[in-house]
Gaussian input, Z-matrix of N, CA and C with variables (Angstrom, degrees):
# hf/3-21g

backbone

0 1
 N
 C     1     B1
 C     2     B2     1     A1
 N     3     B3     2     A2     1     D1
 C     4     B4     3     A3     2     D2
 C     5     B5     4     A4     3     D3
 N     6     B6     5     A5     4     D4
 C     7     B7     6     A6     5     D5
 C     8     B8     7     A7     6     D6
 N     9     B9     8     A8     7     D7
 C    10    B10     9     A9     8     D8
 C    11    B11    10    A10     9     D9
 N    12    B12    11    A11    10    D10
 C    13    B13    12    A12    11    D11
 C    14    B14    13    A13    12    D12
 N    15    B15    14    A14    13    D13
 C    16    B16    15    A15    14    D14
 C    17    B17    16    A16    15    D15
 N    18    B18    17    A17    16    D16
 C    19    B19    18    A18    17    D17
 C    20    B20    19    A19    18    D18
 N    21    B21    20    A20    19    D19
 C    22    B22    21    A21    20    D20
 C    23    B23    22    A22    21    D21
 N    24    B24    23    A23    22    D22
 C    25    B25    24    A24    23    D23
 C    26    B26    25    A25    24    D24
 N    27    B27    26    A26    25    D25
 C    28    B28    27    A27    26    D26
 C    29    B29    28    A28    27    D27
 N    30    B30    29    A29    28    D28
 C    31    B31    30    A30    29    D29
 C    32    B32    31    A31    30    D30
 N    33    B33    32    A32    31    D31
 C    34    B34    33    A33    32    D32
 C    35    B35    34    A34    33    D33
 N    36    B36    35    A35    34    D34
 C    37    B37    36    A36    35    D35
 C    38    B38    37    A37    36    D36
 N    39    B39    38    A38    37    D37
 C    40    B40    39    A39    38    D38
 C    41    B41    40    A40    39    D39
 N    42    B42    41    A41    40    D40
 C    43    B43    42    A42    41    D41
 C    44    B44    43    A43    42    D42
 N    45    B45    44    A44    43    D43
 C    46    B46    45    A45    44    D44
 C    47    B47    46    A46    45    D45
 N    48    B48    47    A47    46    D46
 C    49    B49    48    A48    47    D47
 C    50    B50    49    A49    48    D48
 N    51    B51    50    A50    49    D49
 C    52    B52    51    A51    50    D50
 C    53    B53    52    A52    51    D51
 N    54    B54    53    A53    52    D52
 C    55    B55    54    A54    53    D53
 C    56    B56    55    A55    54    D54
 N    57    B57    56    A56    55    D55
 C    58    B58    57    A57    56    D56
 C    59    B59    58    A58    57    D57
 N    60    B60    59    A59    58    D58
 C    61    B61    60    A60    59    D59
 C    62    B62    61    A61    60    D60
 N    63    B63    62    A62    61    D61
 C    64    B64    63    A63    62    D62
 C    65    B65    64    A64    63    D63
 N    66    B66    65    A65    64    D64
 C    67    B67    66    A66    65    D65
 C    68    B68    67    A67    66    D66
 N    69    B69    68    A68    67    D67
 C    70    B70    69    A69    68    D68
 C    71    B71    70    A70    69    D69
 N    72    B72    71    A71    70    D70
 C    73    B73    72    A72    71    D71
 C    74    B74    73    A73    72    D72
 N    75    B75    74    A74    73    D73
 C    76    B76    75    A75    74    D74
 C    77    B77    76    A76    75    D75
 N    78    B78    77    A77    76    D76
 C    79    B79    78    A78    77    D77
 C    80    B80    79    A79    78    D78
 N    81    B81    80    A80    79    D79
 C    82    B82    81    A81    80    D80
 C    83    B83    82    A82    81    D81
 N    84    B84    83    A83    82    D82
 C    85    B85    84    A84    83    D83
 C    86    B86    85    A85    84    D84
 N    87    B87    86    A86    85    D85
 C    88    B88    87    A87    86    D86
 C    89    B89    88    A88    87    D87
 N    90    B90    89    A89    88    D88
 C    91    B91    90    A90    89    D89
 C    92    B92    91    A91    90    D90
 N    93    B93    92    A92    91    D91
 C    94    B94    93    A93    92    D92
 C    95    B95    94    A94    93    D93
 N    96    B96    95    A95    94    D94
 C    97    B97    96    A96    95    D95
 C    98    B98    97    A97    96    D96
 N    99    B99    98    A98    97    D97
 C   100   B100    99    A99    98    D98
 C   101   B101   100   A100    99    D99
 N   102   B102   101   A101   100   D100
 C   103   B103   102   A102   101   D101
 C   104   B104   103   A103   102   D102
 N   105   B105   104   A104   103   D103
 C   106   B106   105   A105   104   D104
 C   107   B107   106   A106   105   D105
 N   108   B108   107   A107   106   D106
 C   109   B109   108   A108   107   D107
 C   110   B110   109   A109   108   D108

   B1=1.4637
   B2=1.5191
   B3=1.3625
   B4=1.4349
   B5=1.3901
   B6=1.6844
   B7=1.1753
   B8=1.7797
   B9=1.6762
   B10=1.3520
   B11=1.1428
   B12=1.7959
   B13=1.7107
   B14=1.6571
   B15=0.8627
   B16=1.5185
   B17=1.3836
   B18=0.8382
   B19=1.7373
   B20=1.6068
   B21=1.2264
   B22=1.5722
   B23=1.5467
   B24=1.2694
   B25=1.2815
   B26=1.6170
   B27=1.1463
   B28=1.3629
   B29=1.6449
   B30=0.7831
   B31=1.7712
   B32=1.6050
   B33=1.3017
   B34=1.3326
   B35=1.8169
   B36=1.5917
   B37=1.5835
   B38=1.5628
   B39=0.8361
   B40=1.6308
   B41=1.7722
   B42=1.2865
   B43=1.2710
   B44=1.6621
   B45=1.2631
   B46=1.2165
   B47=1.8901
   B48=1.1561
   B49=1.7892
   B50=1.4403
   B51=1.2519
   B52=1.7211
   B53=1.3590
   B54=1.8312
   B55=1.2171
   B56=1.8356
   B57=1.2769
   B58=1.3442
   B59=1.2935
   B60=1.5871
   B61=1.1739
   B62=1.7848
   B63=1.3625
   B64=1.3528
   B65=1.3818
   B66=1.4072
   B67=1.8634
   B68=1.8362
   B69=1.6757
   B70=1.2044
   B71=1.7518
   B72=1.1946
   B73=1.3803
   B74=1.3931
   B75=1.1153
   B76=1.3516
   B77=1.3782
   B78=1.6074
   B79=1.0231
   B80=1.2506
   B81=1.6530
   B82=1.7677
   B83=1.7379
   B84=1.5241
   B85=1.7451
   B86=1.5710
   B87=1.6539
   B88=1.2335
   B89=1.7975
   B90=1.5607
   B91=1.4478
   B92=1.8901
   B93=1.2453
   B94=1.5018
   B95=1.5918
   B96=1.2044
   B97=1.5960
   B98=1.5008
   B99=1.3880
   B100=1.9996
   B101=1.1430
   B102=1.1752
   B103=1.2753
   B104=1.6305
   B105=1.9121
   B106=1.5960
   B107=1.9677
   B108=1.1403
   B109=1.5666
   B110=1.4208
   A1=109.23
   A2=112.25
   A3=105.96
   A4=104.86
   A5=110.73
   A6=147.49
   A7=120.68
   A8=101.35
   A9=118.01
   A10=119.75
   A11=113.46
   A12=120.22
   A13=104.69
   A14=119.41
   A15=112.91
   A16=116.25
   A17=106.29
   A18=131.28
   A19=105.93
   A20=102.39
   A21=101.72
   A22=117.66
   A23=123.01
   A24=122.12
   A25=125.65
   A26=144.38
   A27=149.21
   A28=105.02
   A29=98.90
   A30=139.91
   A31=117.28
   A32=116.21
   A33=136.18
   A34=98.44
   A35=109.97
   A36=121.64
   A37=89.93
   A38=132.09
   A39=145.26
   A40=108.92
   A41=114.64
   A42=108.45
   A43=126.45
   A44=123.41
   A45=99.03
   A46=85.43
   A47=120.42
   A48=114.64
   A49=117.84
   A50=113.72
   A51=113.40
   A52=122.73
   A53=105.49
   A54=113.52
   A55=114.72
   A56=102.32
   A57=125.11
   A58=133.00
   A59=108.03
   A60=133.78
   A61=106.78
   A62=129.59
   A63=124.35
   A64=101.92
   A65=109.68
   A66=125.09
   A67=92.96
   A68=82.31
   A69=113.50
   A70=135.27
   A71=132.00
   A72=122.59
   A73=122.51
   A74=143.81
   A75=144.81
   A76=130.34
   A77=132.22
   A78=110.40
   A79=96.89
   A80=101.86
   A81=102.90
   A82=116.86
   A83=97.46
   A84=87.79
   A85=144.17
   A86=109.78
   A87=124.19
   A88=104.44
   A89=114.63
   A90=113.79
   A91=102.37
   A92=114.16
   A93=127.76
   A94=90.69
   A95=143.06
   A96=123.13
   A97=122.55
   A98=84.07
   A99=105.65
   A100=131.71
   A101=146.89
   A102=157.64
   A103=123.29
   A104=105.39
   A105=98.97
   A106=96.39
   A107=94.43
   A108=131.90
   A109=150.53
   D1=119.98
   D2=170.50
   D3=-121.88
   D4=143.79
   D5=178.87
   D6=-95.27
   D7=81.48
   D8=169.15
   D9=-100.85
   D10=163.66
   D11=160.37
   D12=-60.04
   D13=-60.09
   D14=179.74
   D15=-120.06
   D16=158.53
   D17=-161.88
   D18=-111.70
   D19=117.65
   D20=174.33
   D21=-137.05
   D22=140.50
   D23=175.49
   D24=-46.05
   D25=80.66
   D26=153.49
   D27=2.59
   D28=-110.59
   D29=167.31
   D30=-65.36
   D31=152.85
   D32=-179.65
   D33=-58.90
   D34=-39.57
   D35=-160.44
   D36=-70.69
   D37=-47.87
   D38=-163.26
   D39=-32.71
   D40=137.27
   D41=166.91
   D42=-138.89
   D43=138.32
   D44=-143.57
   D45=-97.52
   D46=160.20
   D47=179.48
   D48=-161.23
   D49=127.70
   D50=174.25
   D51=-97.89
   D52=110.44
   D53=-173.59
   D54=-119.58
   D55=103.49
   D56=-155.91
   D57=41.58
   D58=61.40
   D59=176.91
   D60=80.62
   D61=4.15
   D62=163.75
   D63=-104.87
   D64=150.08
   D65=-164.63
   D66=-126.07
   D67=103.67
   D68=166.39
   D69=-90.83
   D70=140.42
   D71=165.50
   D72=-102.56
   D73=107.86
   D74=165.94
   D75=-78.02
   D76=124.33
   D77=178.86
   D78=-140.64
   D79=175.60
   D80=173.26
   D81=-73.11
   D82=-31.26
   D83=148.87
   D84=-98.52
   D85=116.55
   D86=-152.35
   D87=-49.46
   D88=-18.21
   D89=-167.48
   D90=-71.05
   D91=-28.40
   D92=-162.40
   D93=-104.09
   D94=13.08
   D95=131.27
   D96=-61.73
   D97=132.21
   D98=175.32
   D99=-150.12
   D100=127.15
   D101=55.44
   D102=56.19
   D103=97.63
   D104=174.32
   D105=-102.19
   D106=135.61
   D107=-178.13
   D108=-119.40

């Protein structure tokens, strides 16, 4: 999990998502999860 000012899609797989008011990215690769902070 990395913890940036902004959040950007990696990869095509990447998704960007707001989960209780923090904006997350999810992907099928665990290295390209992140965290805005």
């Amino acid at each position: 999990m990395k913890v940036r000012a902004s959040v950007k899609k990696i990869c095509e797989k990447c998704k960007i998502i707001r989960r209780a008011g923090v904006v997350r990215v999810i992907c099928t690769n665990p290295r390209h999860k992140q965290r805005q902070g």
